[in-house]
VEXDREN-2710 file (C-alpha; in Angstrom, 1 decimal):
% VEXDREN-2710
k/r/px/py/pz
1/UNK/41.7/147.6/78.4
2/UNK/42.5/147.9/74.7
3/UNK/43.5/151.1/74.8
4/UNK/45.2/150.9/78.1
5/UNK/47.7/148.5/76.8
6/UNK/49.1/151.1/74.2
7/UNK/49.1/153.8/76.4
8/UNK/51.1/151.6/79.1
9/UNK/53.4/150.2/76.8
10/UNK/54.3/153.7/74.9
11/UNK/54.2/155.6/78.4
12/UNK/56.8/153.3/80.0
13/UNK/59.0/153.0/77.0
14/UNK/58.9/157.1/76.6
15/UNK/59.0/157.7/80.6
16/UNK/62.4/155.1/81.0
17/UNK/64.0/157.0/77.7
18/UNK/63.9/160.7/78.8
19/UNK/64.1/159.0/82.6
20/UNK/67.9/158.4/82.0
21/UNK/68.3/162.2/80.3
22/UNK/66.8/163.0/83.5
23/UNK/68.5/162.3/85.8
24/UNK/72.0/162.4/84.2
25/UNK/71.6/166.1/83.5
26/UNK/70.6/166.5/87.1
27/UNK/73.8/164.9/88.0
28/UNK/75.6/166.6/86.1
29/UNK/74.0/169.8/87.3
30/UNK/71.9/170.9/84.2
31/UNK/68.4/172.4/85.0
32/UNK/65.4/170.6/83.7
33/UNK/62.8/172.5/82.7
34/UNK/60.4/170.4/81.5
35/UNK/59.6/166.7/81.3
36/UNK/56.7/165.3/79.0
37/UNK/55.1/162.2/78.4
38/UNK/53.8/162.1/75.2
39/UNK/53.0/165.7/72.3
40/UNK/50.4/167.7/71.6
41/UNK/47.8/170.2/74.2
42/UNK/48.5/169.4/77.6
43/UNK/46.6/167.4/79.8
44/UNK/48.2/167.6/83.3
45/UNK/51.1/168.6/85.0
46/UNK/52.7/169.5/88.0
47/UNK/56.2/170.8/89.7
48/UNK/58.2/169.2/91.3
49/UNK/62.5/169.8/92.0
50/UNK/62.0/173.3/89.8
51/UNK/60.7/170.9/86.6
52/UNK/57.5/170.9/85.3
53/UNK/56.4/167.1/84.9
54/UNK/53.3/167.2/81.7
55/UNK/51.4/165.0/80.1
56/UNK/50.9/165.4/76.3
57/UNK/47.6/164.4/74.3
58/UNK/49.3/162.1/71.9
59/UNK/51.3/159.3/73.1
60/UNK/53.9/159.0/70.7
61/UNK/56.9/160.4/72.2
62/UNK/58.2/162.4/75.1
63/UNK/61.0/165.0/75.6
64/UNK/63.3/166.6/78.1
65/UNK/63.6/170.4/78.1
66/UNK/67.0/171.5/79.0
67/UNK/68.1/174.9/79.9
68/UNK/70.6/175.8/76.9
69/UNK/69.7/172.7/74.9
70/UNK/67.2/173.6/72.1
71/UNK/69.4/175.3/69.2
72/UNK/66.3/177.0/68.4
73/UNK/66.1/178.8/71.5
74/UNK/67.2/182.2/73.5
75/UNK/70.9/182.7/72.8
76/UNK/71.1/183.7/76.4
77/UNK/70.1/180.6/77.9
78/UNK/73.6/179.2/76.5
79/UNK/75.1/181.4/79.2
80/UNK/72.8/181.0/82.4
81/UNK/74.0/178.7/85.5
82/UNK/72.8/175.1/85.0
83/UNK/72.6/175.4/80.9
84/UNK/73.6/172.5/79.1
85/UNK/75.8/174.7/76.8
86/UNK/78.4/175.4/79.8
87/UNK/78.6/171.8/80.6
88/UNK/81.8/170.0/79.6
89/UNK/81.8/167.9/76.3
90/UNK/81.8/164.6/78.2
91/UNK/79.2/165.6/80.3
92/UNK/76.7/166.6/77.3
93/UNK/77.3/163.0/76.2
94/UNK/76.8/161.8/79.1
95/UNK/73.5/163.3/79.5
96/UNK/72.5/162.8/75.5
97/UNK/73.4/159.5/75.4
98/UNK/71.3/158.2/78.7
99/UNK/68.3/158.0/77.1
100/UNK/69.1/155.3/74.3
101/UNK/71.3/153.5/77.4
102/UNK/68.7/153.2/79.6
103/UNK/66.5/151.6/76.9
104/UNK/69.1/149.1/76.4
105/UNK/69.5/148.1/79.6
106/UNK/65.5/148.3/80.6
107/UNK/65.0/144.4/79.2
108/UNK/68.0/143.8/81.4
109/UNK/64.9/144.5/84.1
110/UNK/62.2/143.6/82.6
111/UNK/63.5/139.9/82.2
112/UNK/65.3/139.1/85.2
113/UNK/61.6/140.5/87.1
114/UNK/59.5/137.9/84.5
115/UNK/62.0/134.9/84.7
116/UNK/63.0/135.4/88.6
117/UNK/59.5/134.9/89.4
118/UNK/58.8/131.9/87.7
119/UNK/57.8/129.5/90.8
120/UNK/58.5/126.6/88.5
121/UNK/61.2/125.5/86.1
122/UNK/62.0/122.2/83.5
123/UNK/63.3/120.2/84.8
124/UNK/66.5/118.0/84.0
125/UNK/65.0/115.6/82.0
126/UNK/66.2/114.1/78.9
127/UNK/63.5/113.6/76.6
128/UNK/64.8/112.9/72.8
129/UNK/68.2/112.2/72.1
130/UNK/69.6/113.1/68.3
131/UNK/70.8/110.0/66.7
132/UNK/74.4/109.7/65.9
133/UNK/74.8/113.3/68.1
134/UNK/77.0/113.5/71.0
135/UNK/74.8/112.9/74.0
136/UNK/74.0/109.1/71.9
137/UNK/77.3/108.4/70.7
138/UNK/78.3/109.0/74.8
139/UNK/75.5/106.6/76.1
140/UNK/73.3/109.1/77.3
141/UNK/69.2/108.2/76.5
142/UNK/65.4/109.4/76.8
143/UNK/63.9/109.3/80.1
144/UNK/67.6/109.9/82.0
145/UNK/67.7/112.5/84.5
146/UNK/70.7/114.4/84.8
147/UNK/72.0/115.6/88.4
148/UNK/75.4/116.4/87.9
149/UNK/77.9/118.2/85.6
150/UNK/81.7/118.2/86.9
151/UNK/80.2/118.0/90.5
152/UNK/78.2/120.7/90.2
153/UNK/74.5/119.6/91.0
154/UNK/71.9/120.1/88.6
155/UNK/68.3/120.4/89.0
156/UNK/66.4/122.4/86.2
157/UNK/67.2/122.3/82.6
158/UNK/68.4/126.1/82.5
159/UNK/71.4/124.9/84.5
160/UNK/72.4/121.7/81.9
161/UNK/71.9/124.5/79.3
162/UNK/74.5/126.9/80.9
163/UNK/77.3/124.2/81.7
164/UNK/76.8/122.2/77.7
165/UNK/76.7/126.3/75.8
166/UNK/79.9/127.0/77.9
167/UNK/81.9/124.3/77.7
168/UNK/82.0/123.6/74.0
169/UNK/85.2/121.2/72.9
170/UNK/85.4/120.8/76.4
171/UNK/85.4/117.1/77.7
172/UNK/82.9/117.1/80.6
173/UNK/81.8/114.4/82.7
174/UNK/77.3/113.9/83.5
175/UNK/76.1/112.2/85.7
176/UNK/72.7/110.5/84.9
177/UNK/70.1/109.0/87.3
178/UNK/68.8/105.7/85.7
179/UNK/66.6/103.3/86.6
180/UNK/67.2/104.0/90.6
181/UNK/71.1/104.3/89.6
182/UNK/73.7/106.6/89.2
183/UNK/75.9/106.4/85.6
184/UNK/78.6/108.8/85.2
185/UNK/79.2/109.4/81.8
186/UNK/82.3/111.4/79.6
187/UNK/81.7/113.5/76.5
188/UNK/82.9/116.8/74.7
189/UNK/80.3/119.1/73.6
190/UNK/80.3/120.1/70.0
191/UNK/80.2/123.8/68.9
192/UNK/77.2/124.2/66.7
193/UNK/76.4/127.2/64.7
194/UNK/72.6/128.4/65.1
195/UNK/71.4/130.9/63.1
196/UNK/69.0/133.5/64.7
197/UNK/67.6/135.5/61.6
198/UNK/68.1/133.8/58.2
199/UNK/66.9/136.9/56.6
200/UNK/70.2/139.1/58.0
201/UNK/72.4/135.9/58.5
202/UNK/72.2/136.5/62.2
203/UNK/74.5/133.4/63.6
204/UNK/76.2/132.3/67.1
205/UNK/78.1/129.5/67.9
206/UNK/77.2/127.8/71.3
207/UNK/77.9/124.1/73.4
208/UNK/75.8/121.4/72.5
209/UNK/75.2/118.0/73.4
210/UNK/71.8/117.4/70.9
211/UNK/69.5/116.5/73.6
212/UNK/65.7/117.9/73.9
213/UNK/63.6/118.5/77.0
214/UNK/60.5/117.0/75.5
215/UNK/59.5/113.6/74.9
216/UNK/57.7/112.1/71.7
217/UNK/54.3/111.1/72.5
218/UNK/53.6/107.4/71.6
219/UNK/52.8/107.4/68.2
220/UNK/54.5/104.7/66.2
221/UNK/55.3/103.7/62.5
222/UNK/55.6/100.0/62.2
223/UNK/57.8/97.8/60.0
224/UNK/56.5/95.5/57.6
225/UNK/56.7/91.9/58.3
226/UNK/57.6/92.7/62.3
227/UNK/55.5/91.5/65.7
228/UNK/53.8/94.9/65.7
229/UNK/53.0/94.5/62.4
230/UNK/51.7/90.8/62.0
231/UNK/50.0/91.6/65.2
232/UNK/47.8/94.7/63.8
233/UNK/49.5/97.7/64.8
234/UNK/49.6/100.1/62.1
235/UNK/52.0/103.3/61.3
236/UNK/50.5/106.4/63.0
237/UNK/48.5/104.6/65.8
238/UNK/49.2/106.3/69.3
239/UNK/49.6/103.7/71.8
240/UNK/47.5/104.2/74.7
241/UNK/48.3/101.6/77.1
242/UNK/50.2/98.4/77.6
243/UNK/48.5/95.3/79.5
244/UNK/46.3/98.3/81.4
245/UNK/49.4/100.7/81.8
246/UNK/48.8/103.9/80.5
247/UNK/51.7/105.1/78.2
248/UNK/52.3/109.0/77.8
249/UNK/55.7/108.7/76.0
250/UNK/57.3/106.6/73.2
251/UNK/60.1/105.9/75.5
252/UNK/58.4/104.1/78.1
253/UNK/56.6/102.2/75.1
254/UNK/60.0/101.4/73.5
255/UNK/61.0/100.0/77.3
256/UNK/57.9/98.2/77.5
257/UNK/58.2/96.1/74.6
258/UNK/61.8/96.0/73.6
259/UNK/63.0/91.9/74.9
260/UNK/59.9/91.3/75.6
261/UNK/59.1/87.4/74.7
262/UNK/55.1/87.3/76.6
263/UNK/52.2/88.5/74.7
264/UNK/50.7/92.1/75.2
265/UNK/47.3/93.8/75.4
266/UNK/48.0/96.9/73.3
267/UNK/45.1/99.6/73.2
268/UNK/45.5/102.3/70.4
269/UNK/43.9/105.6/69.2
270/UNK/44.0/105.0/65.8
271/UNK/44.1/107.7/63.2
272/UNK/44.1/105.3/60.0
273/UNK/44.3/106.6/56.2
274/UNK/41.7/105.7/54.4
275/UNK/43.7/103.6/52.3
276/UNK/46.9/102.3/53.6
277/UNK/48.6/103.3/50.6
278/UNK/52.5/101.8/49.6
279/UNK/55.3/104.1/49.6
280/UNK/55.2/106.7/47.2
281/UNK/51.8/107.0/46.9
282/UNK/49.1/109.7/47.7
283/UNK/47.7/108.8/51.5
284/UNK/44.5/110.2/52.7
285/UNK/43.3/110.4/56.4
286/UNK/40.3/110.6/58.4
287/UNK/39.7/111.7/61.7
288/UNK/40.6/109.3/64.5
289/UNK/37.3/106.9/64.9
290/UNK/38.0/104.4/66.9
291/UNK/40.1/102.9/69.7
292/UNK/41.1/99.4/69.3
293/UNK/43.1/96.9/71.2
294/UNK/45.5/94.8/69.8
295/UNK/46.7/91.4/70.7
296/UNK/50.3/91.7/70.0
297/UNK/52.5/88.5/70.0
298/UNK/56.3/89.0/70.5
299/UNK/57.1/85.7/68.6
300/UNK/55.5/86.8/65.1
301/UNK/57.1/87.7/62.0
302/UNK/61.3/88.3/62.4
303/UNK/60.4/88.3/66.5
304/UNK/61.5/91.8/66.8
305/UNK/58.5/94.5/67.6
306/UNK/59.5/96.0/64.5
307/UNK/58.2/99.5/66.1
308/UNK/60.1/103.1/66.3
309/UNK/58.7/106.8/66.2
310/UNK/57.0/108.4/63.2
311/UNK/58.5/111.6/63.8
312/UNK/60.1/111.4/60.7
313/UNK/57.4/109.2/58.9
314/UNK/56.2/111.8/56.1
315/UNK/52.2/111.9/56.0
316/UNK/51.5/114.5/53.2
317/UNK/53.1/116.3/50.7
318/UNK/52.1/119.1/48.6
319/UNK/52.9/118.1/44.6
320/UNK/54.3/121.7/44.4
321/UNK/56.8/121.6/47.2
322/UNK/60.6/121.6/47.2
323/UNK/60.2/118.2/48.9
324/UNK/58.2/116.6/46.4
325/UNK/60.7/117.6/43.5
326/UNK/63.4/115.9/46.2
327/UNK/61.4/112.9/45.6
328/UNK/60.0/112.8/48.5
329/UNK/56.5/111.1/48.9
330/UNK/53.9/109.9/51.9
331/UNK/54.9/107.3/53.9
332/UNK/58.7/108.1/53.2
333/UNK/61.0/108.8/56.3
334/UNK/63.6/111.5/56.4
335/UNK/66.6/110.8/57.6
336/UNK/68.8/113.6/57.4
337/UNK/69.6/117.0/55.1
338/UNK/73.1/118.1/54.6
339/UNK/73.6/114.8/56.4
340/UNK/73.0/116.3/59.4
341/UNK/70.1/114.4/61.4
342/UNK/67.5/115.9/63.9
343/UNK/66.2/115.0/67.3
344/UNK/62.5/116.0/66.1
345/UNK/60.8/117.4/63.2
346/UNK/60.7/121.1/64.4
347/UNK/65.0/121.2/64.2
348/UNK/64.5/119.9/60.9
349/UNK/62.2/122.5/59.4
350/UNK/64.8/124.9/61.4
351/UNK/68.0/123.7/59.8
352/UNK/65.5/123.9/56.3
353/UNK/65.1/127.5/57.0
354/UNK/68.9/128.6/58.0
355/UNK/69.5/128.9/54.5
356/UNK/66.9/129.9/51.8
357/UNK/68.0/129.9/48.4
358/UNK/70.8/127.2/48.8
359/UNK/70.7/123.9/47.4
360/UNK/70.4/120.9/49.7
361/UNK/70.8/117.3/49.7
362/UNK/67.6/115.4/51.6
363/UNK/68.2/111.6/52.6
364/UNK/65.0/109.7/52.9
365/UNK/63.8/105.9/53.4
366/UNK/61.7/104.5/51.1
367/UNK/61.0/100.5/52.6
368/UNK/64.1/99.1/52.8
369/UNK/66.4/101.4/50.4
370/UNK/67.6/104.9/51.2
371/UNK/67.4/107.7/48.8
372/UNK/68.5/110.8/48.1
373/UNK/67.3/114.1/46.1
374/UNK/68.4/117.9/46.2
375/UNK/66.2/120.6/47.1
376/UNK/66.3/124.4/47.2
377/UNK/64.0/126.1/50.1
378/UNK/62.3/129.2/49.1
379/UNK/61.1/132.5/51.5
380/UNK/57.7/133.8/50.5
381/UNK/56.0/136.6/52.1
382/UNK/52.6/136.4/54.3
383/UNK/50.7/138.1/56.3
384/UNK/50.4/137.5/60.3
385/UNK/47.8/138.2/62.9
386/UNK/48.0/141.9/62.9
387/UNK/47.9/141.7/58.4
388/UNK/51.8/142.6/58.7
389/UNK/54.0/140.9/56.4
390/UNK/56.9/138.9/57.0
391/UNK/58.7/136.0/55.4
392/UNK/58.8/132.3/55.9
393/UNK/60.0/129.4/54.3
394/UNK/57.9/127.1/52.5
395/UNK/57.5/123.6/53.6
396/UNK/55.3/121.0/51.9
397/UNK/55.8/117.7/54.0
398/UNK/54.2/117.3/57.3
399/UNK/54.0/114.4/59.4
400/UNK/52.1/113.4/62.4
401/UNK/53.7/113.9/66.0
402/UNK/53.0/115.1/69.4
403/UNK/55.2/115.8/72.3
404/UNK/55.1/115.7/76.1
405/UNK/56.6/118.3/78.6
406/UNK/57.7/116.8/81.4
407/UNK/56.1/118.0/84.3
408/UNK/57.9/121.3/86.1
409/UNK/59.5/121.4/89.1
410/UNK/60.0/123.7/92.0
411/UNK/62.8/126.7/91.2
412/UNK/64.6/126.3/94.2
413/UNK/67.1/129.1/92.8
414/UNK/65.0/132.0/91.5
415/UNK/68.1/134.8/91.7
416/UNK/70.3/132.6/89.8
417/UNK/67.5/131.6/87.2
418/UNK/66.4/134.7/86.7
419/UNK/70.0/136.1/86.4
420/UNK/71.2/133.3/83.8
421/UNK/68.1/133.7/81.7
422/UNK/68.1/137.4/82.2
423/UNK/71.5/137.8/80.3
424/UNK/70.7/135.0/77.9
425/UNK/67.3/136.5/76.5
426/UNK/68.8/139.8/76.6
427/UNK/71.7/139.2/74.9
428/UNK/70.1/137.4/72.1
429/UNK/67.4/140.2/72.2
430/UNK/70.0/142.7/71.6
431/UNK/71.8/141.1/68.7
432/UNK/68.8/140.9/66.8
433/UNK/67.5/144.0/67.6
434/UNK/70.7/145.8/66.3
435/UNK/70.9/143.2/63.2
436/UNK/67.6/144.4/62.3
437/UNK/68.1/148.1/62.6
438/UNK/71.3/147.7/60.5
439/UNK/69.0/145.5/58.1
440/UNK/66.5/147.8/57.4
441/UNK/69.8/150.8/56.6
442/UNK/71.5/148.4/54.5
443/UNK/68.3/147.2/52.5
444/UNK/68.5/143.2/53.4
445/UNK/65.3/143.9/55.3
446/UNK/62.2/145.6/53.7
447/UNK/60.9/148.4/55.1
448/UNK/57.5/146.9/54.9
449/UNK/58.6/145.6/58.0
450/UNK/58.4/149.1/59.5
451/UNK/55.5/149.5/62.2
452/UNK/54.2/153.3/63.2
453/UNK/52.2/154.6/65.9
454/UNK/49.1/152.7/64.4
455/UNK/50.9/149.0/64.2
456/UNK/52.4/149.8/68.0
457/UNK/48.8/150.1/69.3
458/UNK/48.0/147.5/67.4
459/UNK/50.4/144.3/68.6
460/UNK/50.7/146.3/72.5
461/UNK/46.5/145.6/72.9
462/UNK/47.5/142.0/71.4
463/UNK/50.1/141.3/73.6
464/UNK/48.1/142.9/76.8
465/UNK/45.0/140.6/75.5
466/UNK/48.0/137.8/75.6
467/UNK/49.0/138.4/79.0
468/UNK/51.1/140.3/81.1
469/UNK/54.5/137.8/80.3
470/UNK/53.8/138.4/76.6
471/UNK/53.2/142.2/77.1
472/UNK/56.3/143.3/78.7
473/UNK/58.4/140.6/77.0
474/UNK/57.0/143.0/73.7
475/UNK/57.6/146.2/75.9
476/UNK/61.8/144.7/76.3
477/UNK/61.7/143.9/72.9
478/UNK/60.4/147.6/71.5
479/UNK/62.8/148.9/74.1
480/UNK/65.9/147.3/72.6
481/UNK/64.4/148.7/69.1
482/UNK/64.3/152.2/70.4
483/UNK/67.5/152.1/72.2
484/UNK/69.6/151.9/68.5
485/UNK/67.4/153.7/66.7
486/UNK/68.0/157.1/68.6
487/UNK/71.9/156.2/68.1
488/UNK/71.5/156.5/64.6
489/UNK/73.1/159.9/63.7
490/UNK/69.7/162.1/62.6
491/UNK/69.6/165.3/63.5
492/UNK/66.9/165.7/66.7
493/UNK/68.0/161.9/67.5
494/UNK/70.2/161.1/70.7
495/UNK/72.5/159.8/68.1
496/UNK/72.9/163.2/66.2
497/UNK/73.5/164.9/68.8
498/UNK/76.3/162.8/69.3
499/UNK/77.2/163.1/66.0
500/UNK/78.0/166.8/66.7
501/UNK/79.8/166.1/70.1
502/UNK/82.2/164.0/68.1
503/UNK/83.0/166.4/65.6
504/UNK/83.1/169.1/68.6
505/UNK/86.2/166.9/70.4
506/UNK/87.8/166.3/66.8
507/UNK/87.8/170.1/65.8
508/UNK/87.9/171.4/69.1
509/UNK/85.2/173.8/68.7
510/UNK/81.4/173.5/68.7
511/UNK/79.2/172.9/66.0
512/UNK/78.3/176.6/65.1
513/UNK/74.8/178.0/66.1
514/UNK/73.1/178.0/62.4
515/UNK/74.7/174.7/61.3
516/UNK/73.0/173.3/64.5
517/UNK/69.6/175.4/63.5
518/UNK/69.6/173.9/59.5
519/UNK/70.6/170.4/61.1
520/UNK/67.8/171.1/63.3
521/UNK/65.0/171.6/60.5
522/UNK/66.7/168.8/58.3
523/UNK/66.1/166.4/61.3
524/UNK/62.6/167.2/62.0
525/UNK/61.7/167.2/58.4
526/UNK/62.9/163.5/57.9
527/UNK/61.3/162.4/61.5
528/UNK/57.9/163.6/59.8
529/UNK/58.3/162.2/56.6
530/UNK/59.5/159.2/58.2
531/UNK/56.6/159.0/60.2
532/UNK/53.8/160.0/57.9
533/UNK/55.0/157.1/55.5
534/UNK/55.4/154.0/58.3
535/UNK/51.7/156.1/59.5
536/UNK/49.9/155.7/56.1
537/UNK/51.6/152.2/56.1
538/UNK/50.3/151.1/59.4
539/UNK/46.8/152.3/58.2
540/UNK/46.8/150.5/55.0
541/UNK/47.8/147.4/56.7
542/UNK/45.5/147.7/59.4
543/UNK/42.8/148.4/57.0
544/UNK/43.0/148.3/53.7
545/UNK/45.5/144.5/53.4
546/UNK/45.0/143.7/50.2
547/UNK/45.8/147.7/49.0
END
């Protein structure tokens, strides 16, 4: 199946491309002589509608053959019934520009198939809440379940998603389902700028009302002189049950023992540092040993349980990080960067990363008193599973969390689900695939981030392996890839082509025969040095990484 992967993913890609040239020159009444999947010696074929439909040895392309098309052919052909030379000039673009189009619009299918016929969805179930962010501020708070937006009903999480990105400023009112009741609640989504790809400043602005579908597992850090603590709970244990109750999530923990005045059986998996070291100091840990139950007592210490999440609870920190020039040590707490603050630690290393090279401000507790230190995150290259490189931003703090996905529900609207996430995906897709086309032509992305022939067999056997979602979400993905690169205007590209099409309307005249015929050789030559360099690339990568 290794090899079958490749050969699917290059064949579809190729067949869908010279697909739309196809059948828009049959439209428009050119004659299509030939149609081949892939180069090379011939493996098969057959005719079919006066074309001869081939197979090529090497997988690595395909073409149409037009009657009147090749610049390198008979002059007489130009003349024939059915040529693509007699054709009008918006008919020739028509038929030229197909191909990229129908790449461009093949995730279009390829996603509303994958997400139409997902039998289960998230569902609309608030699991973290942001501190200080809108949905808080407004009342809203982990565990709710939303059912209503403006009276229109909600059920999955795709749906909250679509009313909260398109209704940013807008005051809305949600309806919340809480503790067997119904709270309707006002607020006014904020617009928030995300940024897609840090490396080409890729941005867009979208509703949001900083909530998260998943909740915090149970594990706690545990203020000194507090119940929990004077009752031997320690920061970093994972609370496993209350009085025999089994507790999955640090919301229904927080429930259990916030007001709560009679003692508790507590049982805890506890992952305890060898030395429970003060703040500021190096912390070492073991692996969890033992399970312990704790006694707690609700009237110790200040009477409060003096517990929260350790989300934010730092647990190492490398000496030679940004972080640790901050000031930032083990057993510290972020708080916020850039003031901003985060509903869990993975939307803090994203903010971190939105802009490398820029100096930030980190706000952190240390015990009782809050500090502050600037920082600058850095991009460094690695390698990745298939010994490409690519950058990433260096983090050196890490702290200890888990999280819990709610469990799915039944996607009671598969058309409309597939539709919204269909255009979403896709349209994100798209934006990044053109961003990173212009990135590589206007040098802010390296061309070591160029991937041949070699590298495409490569990642399509790893995404097959993967599965069949992964797979064609790649195949999309590629296709969106291929789709602006054969607009770019290279001679024997779909986009030269157009090139000479629009200086055809602006002088009113074709291109002449020979300036097509040089164009022609120019083209081909920079097509094979193009691909004999990302070739030899993909090869040294593949196999020779450390060259």
């Amino acid at each position: 199946m290794t090899v079958i992967y490749p050969i699917l993913m290059l064949g579809g890609l190729v067949f869908f491309h010279e697909f739309g040239h196809f059948i828009v020159a049959r439209l428009c009444g050119v004659t299509v002589l030939e149609f081949s999947i892939g180069f090379g010696p011939q493996i098969g074929s057959f005719e079919r509608w006066g074309t001869t439909w081939r197979i090529g040895a090497l997988p690595f392309g395909g073409y149409v053959k037009m009657l009147g098309h090749d610049p390198m052919g008979d002059p007489d052909d130009y003349q024939m019934p059915g040529s693509f030379a007699t054709k009008s000039l918006w008919q020739r673009s028509l038929v030229v520009l197909a191909g990229p189009v129908f790449n461009l619009i093949l995730p279009f299918f390829i996603f509303f198939f994958l997400f139409s016929s997902q039998a289960q969805i998230d569902p609309a179930l608030v699991g973290a809440v942001q501190p200080d962010g809108v949905a808080a501020k407004a009342g809203i708070k982990p565990g709710d379940k939303i059912v209503d937006i403006d009276g229109d009903s909600i059920d999955g999480w795709w749906q909250l998603h679509q009313h909260i990105a398109s209704n940013s400023g807008t005051p809305i009112t949600v309806t919340v389902e809480r503790d067997d009741e119904r709270v309707a609640i006002e607020m006014t989504p904020i617009v928030v700028e995300e940024v897609l790809v840090p490396a080409l400043d890729l941005k867009r602005n979208a509703g949001r009302i900083q909530i998260a579908p998943t909740f915090q597992q149970p594990i706690v850090a545990v203020d000194d002189g507090s119940a929990a603590a004077l009752s031997g709970l320690r920061t970093w244990d994972r609370i496993l049950s209350i009085d025999g109750v089994g507790q999955r999530t640090y919301t229904s923990v927080e429930k259990a023992l916030t007001d709560r005045t009679s003692p508790a059986s507590i049982t805890v998996l506890r992952y305890a540092p060898s030395d429970i070291a003060a703040p500021g100091t190096t912390v070492t840990f073991e692996a969890p040993t033992e399970i312990e139950t704790i006694e707690y007592n609700p009237a110790l210490g200040t009477g409060k349980p003096g517990i929260h999440s350790s989300e934010f609870v730092v647990r190492l920190v490398d000496p030679s990080s940004p972080e640790w020039a901050a000031g930032l040590r083990p057993l510290d707490e972020v708080i916020a960067l850039d003031g901003q603050r985060f509903i869990n630690w993975a939307l803090y290393h994203h903010a971190a990363d939105s802009h490398p090279g820029r100096e930030r401000i980190l706000t952190y507790r240390r015990g009782d008193e809050i500090l502050t230190g600037t920082l600058v995150y850095r991009r460094e290259m690695i390698r990745g599973a298939l010994n490409h490189k690519y950058e990433v931003t260096r983090f050196g703090a890490t702290n200890r969390s888990a999280y819990v996905v709610p469990d799915p529900i039944e996607n009671s609207r598969p058309l409309a689900y597939g539709w919204f996430k269909m255009w979403d995906t896709t349209s994100s897709g798209l934006r990044q695939a053109l961003a990173s086309v212009t990135g590589l032509l206007s040098g802010k992305v390296s061309t070591d981030n160029l991937g041949g022939p070699v590298f495409i067999f490569q990642a399509s056997a790893y995404a097959g392996e993967a599965g069949w979602v992964t797979f064609f979400t790649m195949m999309a993905m590629l296709s969106m890839s291929l789709g602006f690169i054969n607009l770019l205007p290279v001679p024997m590209l779909d986009g030269g082509h157009l090139l000479f099409f629009i200086i055809e309307a602006v002088k009113r005249s074709p291109v002449s025969l020979r300036t097509r015929q040089i164009a022609s050789y120019v083209g081909f030559s920079f097509i094979i040095v193009i691909f004999v360099m990302v070739t030899r690339r993909d090869i040294l990568r593949a196999f020779f990484p450390d060259s």
